[in-house]
C-alpha positions as CSV (number, residue, x, y, z in Angstrom):
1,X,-10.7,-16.0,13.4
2,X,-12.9,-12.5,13.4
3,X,-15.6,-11.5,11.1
4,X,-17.3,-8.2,10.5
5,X,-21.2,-8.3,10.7
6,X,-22.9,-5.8,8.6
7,X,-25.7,-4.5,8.2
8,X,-25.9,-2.3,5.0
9,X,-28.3,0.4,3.7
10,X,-27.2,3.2,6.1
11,X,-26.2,6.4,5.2
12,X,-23.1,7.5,6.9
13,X,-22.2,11.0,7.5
14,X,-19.6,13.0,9.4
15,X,-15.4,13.5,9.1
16,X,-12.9,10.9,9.0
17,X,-9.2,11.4,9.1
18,X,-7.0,8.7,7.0
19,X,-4.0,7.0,8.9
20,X,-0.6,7.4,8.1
21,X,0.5,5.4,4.8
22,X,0.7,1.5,4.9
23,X,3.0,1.3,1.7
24,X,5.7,4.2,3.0
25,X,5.6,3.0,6.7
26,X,7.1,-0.3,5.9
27,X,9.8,1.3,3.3
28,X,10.5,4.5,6.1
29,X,10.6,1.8,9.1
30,X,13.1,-0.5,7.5
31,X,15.6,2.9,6.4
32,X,16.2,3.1,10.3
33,X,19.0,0.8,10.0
34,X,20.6,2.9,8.4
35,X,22.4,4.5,11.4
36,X,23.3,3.9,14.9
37,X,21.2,7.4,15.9
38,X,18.0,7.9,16.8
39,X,15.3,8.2,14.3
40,X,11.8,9.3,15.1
41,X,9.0,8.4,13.2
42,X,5.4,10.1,13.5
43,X,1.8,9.3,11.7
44,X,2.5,5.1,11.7
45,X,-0.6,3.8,11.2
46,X,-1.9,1.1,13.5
47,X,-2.2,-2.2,11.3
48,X,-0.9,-5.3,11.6
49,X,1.6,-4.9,8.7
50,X,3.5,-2.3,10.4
51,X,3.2,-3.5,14.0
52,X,4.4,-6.9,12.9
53,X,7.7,-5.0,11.1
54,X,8.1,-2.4,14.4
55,X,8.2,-6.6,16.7
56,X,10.5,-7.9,14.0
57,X,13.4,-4.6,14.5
58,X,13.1,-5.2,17.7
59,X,13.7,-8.9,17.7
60,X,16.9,-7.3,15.9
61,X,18.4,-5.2,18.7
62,X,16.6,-2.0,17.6
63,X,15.3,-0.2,20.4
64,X,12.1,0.8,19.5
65,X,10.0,3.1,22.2
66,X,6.3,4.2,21.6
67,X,5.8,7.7,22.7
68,X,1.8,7.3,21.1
69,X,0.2,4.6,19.3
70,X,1.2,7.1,15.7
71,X,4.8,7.9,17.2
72,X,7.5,5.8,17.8
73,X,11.5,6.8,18.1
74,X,14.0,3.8,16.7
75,X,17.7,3.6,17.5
76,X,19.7,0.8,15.7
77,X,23.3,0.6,17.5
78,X,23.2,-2.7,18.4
79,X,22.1,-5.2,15.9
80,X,22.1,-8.8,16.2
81,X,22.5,-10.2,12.6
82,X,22.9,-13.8,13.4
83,X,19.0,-13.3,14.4
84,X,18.6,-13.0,10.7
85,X,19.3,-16.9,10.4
86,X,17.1,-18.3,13.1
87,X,13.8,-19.8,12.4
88,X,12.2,-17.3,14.7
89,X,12.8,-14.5,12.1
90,X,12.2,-17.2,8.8
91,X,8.6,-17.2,10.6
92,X,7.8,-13.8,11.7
93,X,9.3,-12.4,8.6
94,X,7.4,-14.9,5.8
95,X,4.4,-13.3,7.2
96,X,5.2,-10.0,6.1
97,X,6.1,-9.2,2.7
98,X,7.3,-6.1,3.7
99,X,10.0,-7.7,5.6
100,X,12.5,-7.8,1.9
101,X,12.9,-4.3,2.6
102,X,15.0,-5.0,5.6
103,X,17.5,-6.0,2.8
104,X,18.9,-2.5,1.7
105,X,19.6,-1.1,4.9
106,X,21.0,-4.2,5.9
107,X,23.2,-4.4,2.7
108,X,24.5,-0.6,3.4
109,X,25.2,-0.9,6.7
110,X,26.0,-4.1,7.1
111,X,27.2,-6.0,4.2
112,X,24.6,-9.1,4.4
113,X,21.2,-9.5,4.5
114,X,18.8,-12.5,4.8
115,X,15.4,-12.7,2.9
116,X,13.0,-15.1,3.5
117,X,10.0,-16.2,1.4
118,X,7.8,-13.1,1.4
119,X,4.3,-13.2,2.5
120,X,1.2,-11.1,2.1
121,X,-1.4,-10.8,-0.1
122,X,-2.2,-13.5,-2.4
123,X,-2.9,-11.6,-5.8
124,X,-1.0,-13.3,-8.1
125,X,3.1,-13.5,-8.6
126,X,5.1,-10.7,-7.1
127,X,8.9,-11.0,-8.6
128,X,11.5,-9.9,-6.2
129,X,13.9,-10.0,-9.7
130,X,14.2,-6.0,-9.7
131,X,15.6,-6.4,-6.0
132,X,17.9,-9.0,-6.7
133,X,19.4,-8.0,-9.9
134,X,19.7,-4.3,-8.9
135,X,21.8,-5.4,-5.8
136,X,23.4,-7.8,-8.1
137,X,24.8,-4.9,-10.4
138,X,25.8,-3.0,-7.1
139,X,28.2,-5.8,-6.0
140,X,25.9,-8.5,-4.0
141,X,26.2,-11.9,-4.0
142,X,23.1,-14.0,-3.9
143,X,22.6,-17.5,-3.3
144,X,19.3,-19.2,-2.3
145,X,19.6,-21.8,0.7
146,X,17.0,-24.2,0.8
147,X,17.9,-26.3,3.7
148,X,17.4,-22.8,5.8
149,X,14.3,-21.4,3.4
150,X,16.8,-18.3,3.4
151,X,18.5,-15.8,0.1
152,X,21.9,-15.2,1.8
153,X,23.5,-11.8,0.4
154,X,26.4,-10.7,1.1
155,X,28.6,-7.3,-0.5
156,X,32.0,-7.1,1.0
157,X,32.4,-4.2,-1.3
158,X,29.5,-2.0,-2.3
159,X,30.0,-0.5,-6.0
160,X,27.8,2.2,-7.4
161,X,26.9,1.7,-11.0
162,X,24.3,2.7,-14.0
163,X,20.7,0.9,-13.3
164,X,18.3,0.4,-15.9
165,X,15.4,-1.3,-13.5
166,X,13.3,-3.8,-16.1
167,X,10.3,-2.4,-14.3
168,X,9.8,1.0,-11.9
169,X,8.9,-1.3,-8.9
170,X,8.5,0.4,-5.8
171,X,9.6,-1.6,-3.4
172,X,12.5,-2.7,-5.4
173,X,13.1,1.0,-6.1
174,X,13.6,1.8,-2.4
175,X,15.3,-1.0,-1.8
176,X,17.9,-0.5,-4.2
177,X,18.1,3.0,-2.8
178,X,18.7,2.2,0.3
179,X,21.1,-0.1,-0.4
180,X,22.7,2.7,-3.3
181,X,23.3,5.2,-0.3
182,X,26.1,4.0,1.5
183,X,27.9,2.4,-1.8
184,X,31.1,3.8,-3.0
185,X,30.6,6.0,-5.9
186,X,27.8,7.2,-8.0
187,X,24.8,5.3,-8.5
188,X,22.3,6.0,-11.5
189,X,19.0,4.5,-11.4
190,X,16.9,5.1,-14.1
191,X,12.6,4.1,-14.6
192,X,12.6,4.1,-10.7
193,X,9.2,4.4,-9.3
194,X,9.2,8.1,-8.5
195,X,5.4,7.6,-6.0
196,X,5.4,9.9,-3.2
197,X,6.1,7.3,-0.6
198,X,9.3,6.7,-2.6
199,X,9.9,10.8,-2.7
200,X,9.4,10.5,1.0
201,X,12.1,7.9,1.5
202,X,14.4,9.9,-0.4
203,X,13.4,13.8,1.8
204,X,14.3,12.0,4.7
205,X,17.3,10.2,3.5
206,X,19.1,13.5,2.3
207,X,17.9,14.9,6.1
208,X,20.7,11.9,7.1
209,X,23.0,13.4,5.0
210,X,22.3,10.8,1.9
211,X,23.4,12.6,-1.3
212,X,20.8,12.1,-3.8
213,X,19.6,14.0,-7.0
214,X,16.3,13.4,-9.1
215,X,13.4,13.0,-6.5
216,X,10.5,13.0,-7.7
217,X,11.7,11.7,-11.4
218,X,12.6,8.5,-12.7
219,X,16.0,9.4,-13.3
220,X,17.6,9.4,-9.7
221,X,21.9,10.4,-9.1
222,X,23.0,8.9,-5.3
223,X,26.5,9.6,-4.7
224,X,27.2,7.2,-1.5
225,X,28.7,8.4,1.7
226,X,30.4,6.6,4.7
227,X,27.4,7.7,7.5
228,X,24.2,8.4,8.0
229,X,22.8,10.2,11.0
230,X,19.1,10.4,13.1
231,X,16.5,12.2,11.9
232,X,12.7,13.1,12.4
233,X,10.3,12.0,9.7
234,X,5.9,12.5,9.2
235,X,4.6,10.1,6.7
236,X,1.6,10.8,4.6
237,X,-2.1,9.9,5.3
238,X,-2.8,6.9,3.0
239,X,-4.2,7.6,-0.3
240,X,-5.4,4.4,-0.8
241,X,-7.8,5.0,2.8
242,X,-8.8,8.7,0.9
243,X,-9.7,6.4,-1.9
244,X,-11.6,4.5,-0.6
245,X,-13.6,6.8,1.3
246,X,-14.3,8.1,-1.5
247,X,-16.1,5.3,-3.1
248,X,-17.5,4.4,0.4
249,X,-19.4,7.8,0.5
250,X,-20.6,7.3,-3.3
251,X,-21.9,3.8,-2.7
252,X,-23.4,4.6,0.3
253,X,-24.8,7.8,-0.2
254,X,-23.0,9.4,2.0
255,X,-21.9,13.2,3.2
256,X,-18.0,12.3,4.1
257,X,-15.6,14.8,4.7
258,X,-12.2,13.4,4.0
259,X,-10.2,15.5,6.3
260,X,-5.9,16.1,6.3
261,X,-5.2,14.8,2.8
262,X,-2.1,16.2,1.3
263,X,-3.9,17.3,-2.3
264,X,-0.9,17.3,-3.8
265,X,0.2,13.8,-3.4
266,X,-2.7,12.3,-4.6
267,X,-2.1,12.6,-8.3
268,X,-5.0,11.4,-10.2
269,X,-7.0,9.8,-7.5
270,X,-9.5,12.8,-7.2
271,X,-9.8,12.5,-10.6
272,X,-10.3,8.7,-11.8
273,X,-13.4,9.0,-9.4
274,X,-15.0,12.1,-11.0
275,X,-14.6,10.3,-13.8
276,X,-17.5,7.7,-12.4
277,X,-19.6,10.5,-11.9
278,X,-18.9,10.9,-7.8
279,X,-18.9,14.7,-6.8
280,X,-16.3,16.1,-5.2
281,X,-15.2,19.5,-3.1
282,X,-11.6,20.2,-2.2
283,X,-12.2,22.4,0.7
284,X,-8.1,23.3,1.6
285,X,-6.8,20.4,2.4
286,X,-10.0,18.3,2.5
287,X,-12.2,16.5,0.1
288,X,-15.9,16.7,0.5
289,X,-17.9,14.3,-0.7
290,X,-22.1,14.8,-0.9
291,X,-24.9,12.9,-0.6
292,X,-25.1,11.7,-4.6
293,X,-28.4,9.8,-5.1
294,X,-27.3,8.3,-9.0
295,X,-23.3,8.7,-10.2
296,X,-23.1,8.6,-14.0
297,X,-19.9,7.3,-15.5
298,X,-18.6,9.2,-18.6
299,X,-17.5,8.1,-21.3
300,X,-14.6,8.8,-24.0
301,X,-14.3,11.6,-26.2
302,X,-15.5,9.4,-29.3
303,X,-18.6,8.2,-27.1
304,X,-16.2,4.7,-26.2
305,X,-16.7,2.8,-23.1
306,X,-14.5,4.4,-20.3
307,X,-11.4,1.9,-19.4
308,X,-9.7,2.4,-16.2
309,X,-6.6,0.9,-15.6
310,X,-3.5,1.0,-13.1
311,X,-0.3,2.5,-14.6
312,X,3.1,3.4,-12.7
313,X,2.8,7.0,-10.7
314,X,1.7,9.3,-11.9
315,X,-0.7,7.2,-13.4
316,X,-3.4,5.1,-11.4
317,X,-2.7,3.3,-8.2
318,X,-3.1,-0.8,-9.1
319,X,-4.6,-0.7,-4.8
320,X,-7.5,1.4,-5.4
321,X,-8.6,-0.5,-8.8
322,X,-10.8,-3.4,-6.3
323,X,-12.3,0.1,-5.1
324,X,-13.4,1.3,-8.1
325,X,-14.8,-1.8,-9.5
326,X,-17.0,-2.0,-6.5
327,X,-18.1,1.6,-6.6
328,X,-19.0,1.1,-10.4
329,X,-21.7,-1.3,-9.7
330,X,-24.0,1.1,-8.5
331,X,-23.5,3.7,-10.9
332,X,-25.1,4.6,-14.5
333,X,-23.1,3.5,-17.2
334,X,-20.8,0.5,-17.8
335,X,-16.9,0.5,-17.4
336,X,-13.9,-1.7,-18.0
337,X,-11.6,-2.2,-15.3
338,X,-8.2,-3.9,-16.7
339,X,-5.8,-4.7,-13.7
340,X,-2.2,-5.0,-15.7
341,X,0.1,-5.8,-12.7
342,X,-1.8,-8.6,-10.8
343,X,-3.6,-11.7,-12.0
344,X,-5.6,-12.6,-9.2
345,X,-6.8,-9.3,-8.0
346,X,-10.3,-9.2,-10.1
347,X,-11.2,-13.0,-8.8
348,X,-13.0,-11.4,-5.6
349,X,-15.9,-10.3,-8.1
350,X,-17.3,-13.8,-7.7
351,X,-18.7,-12.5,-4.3
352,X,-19.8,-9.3,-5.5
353,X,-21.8,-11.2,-8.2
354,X,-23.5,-13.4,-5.9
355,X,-24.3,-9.7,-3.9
356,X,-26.8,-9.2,-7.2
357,X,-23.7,-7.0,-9.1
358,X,-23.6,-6.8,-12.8
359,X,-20.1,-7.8,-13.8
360,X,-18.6,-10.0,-16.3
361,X,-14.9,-11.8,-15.7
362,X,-13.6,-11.2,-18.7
363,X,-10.1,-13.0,-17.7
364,X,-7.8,-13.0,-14.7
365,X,-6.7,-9.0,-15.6
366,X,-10.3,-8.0,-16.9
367,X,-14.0,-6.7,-15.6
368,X,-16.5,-5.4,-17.1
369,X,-19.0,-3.5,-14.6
370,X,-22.4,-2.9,-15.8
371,X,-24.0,-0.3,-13.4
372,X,-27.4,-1.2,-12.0
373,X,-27.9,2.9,-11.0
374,X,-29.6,1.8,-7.8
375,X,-32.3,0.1,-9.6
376,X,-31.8,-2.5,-7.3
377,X,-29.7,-3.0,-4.4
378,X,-27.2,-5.5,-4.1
379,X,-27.9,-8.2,-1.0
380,X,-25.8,-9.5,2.0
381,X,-24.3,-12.7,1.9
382,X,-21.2,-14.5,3.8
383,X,-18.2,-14.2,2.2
384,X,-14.5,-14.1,2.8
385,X,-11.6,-11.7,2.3
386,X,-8.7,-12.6,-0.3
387,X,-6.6,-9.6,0.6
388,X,-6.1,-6.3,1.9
389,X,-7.7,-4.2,-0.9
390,X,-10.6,-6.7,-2.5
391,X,-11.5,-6.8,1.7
392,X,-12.4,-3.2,2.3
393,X,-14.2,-3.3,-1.0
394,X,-16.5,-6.0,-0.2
395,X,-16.9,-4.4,3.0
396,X,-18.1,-1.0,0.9
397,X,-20.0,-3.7,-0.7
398,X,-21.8,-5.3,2.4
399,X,-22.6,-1.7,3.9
400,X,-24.5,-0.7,0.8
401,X,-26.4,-3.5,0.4
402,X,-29.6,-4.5,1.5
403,X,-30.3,-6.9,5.0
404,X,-27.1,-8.7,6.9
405,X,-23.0,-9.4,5.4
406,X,-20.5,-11.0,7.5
407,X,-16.8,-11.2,6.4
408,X,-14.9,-13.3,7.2
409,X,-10.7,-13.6,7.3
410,X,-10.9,-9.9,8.3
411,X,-7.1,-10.2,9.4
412,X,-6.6,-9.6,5.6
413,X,-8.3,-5.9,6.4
414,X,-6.7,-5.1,9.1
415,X,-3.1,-5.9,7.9
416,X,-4.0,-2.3,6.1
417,X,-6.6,-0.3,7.6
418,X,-6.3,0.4,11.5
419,X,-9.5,-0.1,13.3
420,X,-11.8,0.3,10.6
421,X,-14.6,-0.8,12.2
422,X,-14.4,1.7,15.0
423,X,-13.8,4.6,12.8
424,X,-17.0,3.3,10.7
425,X,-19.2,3.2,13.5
426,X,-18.4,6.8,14.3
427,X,-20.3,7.7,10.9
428,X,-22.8,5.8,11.9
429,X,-21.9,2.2,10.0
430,X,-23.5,-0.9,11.5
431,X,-20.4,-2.7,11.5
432,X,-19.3,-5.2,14.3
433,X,-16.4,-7.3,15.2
434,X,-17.6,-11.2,16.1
């Protein structure tokens, strides 16, 4: 098992580009079953995640050819879906909660699809209830198999219909999508997720020849059709990687630039940050960030104690929240971070506590962060990451703080940031892999 040694108290400066986005790779990857043509896919970042859903379509039949570590063309005309019931894919697949999104495509195309217990991050109870009941209303049958470990679906006869989703999930969202395309009739979903990675999706399945209406609203119209052909597709840098650059150049002290961002599809990111007091240029389509030496949080209009929270797109992404409770230890000020959707996301503050950090666990979906200004610097320790986000914020953590960190279960980082500690190093981060 790796570990990252740190040694903290360097100021980094220089450019860094973000990768392609984790949470619309493994949504765009899956919608190449879609058709028998060849789809080429460009921008994949290089994480474990991804890689791990690129061997798992192969194991399929899909022919999958890498013309660059970010570029990769799939064609999916010869699938083998009694693969879906071996133990080979129950194991590859539990480690990659990503894998339920092979169940649309897989639904559309093919009628059946197999779902195995979903792995991932261990933050607290992830329902797959929107997926199931909104292929449910669309004609599927669902049973769970316990003897295999398997959810067998099946839909000998795909039926759009009107969807009222209990919660604007985006996976189950896309999935349901997906799934809507190649159904017969009109499908309505409305409070679907409308994030960009799900407007993506939906861009590149109308450049198939998918007939749908709403993108970019919660209120989407798919009228399903019979095929679906090849396609090109870009995916966006990761604006949960911009995030965190962001905090990692506040923390630090830092001159970043942040370069290739797509401004307009990062909602209120830019924003949620100024409101800790960082500083920030949008140069085009870059975000500078300068050397800040104090950040002061602001508060309310009526003088209140600032609360940030994660809300559905547009509002605050839930994956940049570990970020910004991190970032807000070093600043003036105090803030309340209140994580709705996950119960076990804040319990990684225990470390940062032990670091010297002023923060009180309020319960499992509230922190309160009491900035120490720089008064006094937090100190390293040994500790280990619980999961992809709380990870790179410990390790923003251990590269402000003062003497040696080493972090360990670092395959939890790099499920969602590709070689992080090389692209550290190359601002000047003592970072190493042992």
């Amino acid at each position: 098992m790796h570990s990252f040694e740190v040694i903290g108290g360097q100021k980094l400066k220089g450019e860094i580009v973000p990768q392609g986005a984790k949470n619309e790779a493994l949504q765009i990857i899956s919608a190449v079953l879609l058709t028998p043509d060849k789809v080429t896919i460009t921008n994949i970042p290089d994480i474990l995640d991804v890689n791990l859903l690129i061997e798992l379509l192969g194991e399929m039949g899909v022919k999958t050819e890498r013309l660059s570590r970010d570029t990769c063309t799939f064609q999916a005309d010869n699938i083998d879906i009694n693969y879906l019931r071996t133990e080979a894919y129950r194991s590859k697949s539990g480690k990659l909660r990503g894998s339920v999104m092979l169940a649309g495509p897989m639904l559309a195309r093919f009628r059946k699809a197999f779902i195995s217990k979903p792995g991932g991050d261990k933050i607290g109870r992830r329902r797959l209830d929107t997926h199931i009941i909104g292929f449910e209303k669309l004609g599927v049958q669902f049973n769970y198999h316990p003897e295999e470990g398997l959810f067998h679906l099946e839909a000998p006869h795909l039926k759009g219909c009107y969807l009222l989703l209990d919660e604007p999930s985006v996976t189950g969202t896309a999935n349901i999508i997906m799934a809507a395309v190649m159904a017969e009739g009109l499908t309505t979903i409305y409070n679907a997720a409308c994030e960009p990675y799900i407007q993506q999706l939906c861009k590149m399945l109308i450049r198939m020849g998918a007939n749908i209406k709403g993108t970019g609203s919660n209120l989407l119209y798919i009228e399903g059709v019979t095929y679906l052909g090849g396609t090109e597709h870009r995916m966006l840098p990761d604006m949960i990687e911009i995030g965190s650059f962001i905090g990692l150049a506040a923390m630090t002290q830092s001159e970043i630039t942040i370069k290739n961002v797509s401004l307009e599809n990062l909602g209120v990111i830019p924003d949620k940050f100024r409101q800790l007091g960082i500083q920030l240029e949008l140069r085009g389509d870059d975000i500078y960030v300068p050397e800040q030496d104090v950040y002061e949080i602001q508060n309310f209009l009526d003088g209140s104690v600032l609360t940030i929270y994660d809300h559905p797109w547009p509002g605050f992404t839930p994956d940049l929240l570990s970020i910004v409770l991190v970032v807000a230890a070093q600043a003036r000020g105090s803030v309340l971070i209140h994580q709705k959707m996950f119960e076990s996301r804040l319990f990684f503050v225990d470390k940062l506590i032990d670091m010297g950090a002023q923060i009180i666990l309020c319960d499992p979906h509230r922190a309160v962060v009491i900035g120490m200004a720089r008064k006094q610097k937090l100190r390293g320790i040994t500790m280990s990451s619980p999961d992809i986000r709380a990870g790179v914020a410990l390790l923003i953590a251990a590269l402000s703080a003062e003497g040696r960190s080493v972090i360990q279960n670092i395959g939890q980082i790099d499920r969602g940031y590709q070689h992080i500690d090389e692209r550290l190093r190359k601002l000047g981060a003592q970072i190493n892999r042992i």
